[in-house]
C-alpha positions as CSV (number, residue, x, y, z in Angstrom):
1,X,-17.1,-8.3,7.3
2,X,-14.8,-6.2,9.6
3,X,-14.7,-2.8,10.0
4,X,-12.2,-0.4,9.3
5,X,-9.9,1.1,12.1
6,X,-11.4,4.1,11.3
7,X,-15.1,2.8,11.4
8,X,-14.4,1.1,14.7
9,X,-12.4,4.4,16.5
10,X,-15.7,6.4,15.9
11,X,-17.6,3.9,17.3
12,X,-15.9,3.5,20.2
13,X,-15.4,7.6,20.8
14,X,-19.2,8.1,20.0
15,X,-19.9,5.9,22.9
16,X,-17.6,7.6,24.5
17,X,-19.2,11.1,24.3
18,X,-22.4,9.5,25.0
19,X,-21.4,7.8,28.1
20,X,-22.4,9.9,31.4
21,X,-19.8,9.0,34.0
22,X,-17.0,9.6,31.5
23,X,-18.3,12.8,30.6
24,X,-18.6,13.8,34.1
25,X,-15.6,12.6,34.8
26,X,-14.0,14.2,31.6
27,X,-15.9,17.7,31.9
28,X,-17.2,16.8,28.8
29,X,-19.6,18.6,26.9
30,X,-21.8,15.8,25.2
31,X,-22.8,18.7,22.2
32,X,-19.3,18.1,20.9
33,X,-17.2,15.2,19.3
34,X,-14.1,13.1,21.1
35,X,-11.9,15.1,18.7
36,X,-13.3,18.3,19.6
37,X,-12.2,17.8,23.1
38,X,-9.2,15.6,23.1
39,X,-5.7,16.8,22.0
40,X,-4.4,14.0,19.0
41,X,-1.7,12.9,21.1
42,X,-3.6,12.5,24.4
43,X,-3.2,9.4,26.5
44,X,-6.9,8.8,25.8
45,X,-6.3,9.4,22.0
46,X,-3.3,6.4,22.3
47,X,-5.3,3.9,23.8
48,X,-8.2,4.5,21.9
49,X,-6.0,4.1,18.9
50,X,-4.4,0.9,20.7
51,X,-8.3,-0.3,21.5
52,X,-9.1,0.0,17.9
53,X,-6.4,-1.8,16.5
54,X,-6.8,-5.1,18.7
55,X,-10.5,-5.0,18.0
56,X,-9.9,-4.8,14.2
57,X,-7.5,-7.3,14.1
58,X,-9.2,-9.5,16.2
59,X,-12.1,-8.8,13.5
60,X,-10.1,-9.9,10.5
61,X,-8.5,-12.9,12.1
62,X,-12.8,-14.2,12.5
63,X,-13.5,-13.4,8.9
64,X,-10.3,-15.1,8.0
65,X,-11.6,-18.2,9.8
66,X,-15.2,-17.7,9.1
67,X,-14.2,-18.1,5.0
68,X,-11.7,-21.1,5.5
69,X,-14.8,-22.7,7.8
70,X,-16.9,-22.3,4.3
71,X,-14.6,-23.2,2.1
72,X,-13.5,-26.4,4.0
73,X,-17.5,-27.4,4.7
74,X,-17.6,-26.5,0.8
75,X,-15.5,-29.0,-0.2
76,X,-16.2,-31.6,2.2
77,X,-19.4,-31.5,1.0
78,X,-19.7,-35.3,-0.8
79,X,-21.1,-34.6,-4.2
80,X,-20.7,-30.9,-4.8
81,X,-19.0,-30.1,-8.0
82,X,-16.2,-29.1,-5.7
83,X,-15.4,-32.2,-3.6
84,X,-16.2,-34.0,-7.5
85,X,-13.4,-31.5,-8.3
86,X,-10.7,-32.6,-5.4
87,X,-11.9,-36.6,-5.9
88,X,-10.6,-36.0,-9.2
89,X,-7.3,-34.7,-8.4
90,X,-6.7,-36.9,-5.4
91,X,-6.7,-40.5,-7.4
92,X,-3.5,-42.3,-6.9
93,X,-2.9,-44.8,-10.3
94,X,-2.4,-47.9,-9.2
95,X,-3.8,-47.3,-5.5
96,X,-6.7,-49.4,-4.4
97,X,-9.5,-48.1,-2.4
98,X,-10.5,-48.9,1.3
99,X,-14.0,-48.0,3.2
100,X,-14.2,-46.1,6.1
101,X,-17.4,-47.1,8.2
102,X,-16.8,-44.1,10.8
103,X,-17.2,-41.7,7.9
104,X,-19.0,-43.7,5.2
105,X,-16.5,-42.7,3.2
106,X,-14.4,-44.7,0.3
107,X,-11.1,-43.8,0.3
108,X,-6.9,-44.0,-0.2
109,X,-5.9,-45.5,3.5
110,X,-2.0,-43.6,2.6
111,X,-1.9,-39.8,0.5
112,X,1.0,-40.3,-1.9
113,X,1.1,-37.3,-4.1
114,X,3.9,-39.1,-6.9
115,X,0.8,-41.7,-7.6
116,X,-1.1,-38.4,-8.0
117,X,-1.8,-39.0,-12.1
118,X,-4.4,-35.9,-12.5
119,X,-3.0,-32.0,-12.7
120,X,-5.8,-30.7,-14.3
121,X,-9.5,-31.3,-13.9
122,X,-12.7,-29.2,-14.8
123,X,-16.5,-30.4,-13.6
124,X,-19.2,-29.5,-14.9
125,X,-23.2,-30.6,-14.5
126,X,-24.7,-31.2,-18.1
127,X,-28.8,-30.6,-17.5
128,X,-30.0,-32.5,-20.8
129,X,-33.0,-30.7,-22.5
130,X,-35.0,-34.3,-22.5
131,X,-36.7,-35.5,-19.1
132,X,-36.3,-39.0,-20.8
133,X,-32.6,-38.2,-20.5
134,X,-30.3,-38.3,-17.2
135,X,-28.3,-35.7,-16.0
136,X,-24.5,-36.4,-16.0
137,X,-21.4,-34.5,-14.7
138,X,-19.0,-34.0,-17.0
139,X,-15.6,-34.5,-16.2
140,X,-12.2,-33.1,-17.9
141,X,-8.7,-34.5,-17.1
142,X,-5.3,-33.9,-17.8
143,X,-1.7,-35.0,-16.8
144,X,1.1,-32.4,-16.3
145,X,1.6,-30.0,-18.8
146,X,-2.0,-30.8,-20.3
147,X,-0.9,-33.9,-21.5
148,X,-4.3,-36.6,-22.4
149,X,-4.5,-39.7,-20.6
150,X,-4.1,-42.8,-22.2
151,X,-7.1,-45.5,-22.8
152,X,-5.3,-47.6,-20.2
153,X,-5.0,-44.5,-17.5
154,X,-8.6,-43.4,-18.2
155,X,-10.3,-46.2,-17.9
156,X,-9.4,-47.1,-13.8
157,X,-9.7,-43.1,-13.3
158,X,-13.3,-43.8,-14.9
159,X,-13.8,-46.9,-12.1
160,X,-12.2,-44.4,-9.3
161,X,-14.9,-41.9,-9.9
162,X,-17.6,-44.4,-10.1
163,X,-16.6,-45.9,-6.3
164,X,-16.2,-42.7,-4.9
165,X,-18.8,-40.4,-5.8
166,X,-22.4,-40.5,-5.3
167,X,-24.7,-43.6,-6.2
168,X,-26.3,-43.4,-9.3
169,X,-24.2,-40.7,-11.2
170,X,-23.8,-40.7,-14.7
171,X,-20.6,-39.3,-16.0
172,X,-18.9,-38.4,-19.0
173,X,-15.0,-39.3,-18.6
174,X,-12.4,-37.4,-20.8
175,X,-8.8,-37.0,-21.9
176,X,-7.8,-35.0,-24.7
177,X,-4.8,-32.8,-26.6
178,X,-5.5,-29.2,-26.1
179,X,-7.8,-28.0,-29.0
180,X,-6.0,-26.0,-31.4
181,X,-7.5,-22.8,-32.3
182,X,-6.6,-19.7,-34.9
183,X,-7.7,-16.2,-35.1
184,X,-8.3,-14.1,-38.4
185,X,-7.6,-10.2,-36.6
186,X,-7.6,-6.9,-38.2
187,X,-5.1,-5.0,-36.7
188,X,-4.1,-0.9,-37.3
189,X,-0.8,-0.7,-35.8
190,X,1.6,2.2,-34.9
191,X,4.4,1.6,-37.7
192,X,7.4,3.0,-35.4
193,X,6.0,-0.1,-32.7
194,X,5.0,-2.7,-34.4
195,X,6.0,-3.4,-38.0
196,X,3.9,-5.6,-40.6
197,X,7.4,-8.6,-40.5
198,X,7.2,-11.9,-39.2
199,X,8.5,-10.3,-35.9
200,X,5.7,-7.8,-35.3
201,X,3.6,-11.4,-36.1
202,X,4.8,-12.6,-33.8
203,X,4.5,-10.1,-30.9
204,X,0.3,-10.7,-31.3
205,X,0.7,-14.5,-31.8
206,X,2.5,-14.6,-28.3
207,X,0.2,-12.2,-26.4
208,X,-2.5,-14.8,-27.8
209,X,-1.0,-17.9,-26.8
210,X,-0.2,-16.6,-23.2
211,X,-4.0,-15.8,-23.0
212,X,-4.9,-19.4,-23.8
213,X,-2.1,-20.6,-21.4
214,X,-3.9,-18.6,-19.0
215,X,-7.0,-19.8,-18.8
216,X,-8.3,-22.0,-16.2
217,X,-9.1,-25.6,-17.2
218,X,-12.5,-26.3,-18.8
219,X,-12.6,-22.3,-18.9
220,X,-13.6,-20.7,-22.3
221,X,-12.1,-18.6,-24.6
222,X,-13.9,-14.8,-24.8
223,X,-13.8,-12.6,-28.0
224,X,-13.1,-10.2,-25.3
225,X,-10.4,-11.5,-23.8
226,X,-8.5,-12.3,-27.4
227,X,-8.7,-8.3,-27.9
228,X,-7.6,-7.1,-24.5
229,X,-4.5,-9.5,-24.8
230,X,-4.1,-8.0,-28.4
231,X,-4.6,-4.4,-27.5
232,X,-1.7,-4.8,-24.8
233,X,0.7,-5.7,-27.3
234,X,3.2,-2.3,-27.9
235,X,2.1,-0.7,-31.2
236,X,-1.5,-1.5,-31.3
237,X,-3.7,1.4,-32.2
238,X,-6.9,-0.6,-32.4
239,X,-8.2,-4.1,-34.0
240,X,-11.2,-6.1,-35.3
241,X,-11.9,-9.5,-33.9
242,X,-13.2,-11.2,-37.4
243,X,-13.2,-14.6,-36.0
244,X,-11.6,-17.9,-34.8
245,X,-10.5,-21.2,-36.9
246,X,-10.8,-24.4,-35.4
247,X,-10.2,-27.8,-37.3
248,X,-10.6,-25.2,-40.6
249,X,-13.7,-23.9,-39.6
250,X,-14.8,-20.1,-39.2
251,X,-16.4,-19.7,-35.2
252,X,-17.9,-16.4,-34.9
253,X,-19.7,-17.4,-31.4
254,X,-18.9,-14.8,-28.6
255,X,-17.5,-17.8,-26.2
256,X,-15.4,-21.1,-27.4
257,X,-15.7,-24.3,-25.2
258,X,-12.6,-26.5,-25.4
259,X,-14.3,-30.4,-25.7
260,X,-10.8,-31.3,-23.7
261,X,-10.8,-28.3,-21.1
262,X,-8.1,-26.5,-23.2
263,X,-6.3,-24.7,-26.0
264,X,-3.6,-24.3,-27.7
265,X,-2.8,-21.3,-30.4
266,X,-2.6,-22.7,-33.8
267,X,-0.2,-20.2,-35.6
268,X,0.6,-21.9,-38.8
269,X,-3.4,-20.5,-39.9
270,X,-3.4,-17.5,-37.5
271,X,-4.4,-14.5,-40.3
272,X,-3.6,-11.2,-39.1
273,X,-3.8,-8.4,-41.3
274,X,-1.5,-5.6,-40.6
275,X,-2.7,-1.9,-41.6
């Protein structure tokens, strides 16, 4: 990690102080700091200054390149659940496949992002509790706007997969609608912010559903999160999180999964009671 200009300009006038032919040079009394015995807008002050700069810049620009050197070996790396991730994303309906024996690798011989089906993906390895059982990755996918795949997308996306990841893998292909999902809140509200009318309703059903849109793919909803989003809606005093309704069922767990990777506020049986 680099330093700060300030960490490095210490450094360098320690050393400096410490060094014998400067000081001798200098007059320097070694006892004392380079501030003690240098004016702030001494020549020695500027290119110290200067020095310090160009060394943390020069610092930055290798950490820079240091973290795009991991990311890239990261993703390159054939079977992690990020290169599953980018696989995913990279399949071109209708494309066929070519080998490439210089990199043992399987695929499209021409990128062409229109043929590019998949907008959102989310992996996942499912560990099964059973050692009689395999494990599988899980894999989530989407059009634009979320939209499911059809039975006749999914299955060559399923045979894609299959050619270009690791031998052996067991996976578990899907494409669904967004999972609908209600809330039943207790809400004490400021009456001259928010009032208890369709409108005011609606101000907490929005905050909501811009939560949901927010969340990554395959990411999970928190009770947390639900009330943060709540709270920042203008008259809120404070709320209870009671639970959420999905397919008419009360979920008290802390966390929701979507089973398609995402959701979608339900506010025909949103219950909010206003107080």
């Amino acid at each position: 990690m680099s330093r700060t200009i300030t960490q490095i300009s210490l450094e360098i006038k320690a050393s400096f102080v410490a060094d014998v032919e400067l000081a001798n040079s200098y007059g320097l009394d070694q006892a004392k700091t380079f501030d003690e015995q240098f004016s702030r807008v001494s020549l020695e002050m500027l290119i110290l200054y200067i020095v310090a700069v160009s060394v943390w810049t020069l610092e930055k620009i290798v950490d820079a390149f240091s973290l795009e050197v991991d990311s890239r070996i990261e993703a390159a790396y054939i079977t992690s659940l990020r290169w599953y991730h980018a696989a995913a994303l990279a399949y071109q309906a209708g494309d066929d496949l070519t080998y490439d024996p210089l990199t043992y690798k399987v695929g499209y011989p021409v990128i062409d992002e229109t043929k590019q089906l998949l907008k959102f993906v989310a992996v996942k390895e499912v560990i099964p509790i059973s050692t009689t059982e395999r494990t599988k990755l899980q894999i989530k996918v989407s059009k634009a706007n979320k939209l499911a795949l059809t039975a006749e997308e999914l299955a060559p996306f399923a045979s894609y997969m299959q050619r270009v990841g690791a031998a052996g893998m067991a996976y578990e292909i899907t494409s669904g609608v967004p999972v609908s999902v209600a809330f039943n809140l207790s809400i004490v509200r400021d009456p001259l912010l928010l009032m208890d009318t369709a409108a005011g309703r609606a101000s907490v059903a929005t905050a909501i559903s811009t939560y949901l849109n927010n969340l990554d793919y395959g990411g999970e909803i928190s009770t947390s999160g639900v009330i943060a989003a709540v709270m920042d809606v203008a008259g809120v005093k404070d709320m209870r999180y009671n639970h959420a309704i999905i397919a008419a069922a009360n979920v008290d767990t802390v966390r929701i999964e979507s089973a398609t990777g995402a959701f979608i506020l339900d506010e025909v049986n949103m219950l909010i009671t206003m107080s």
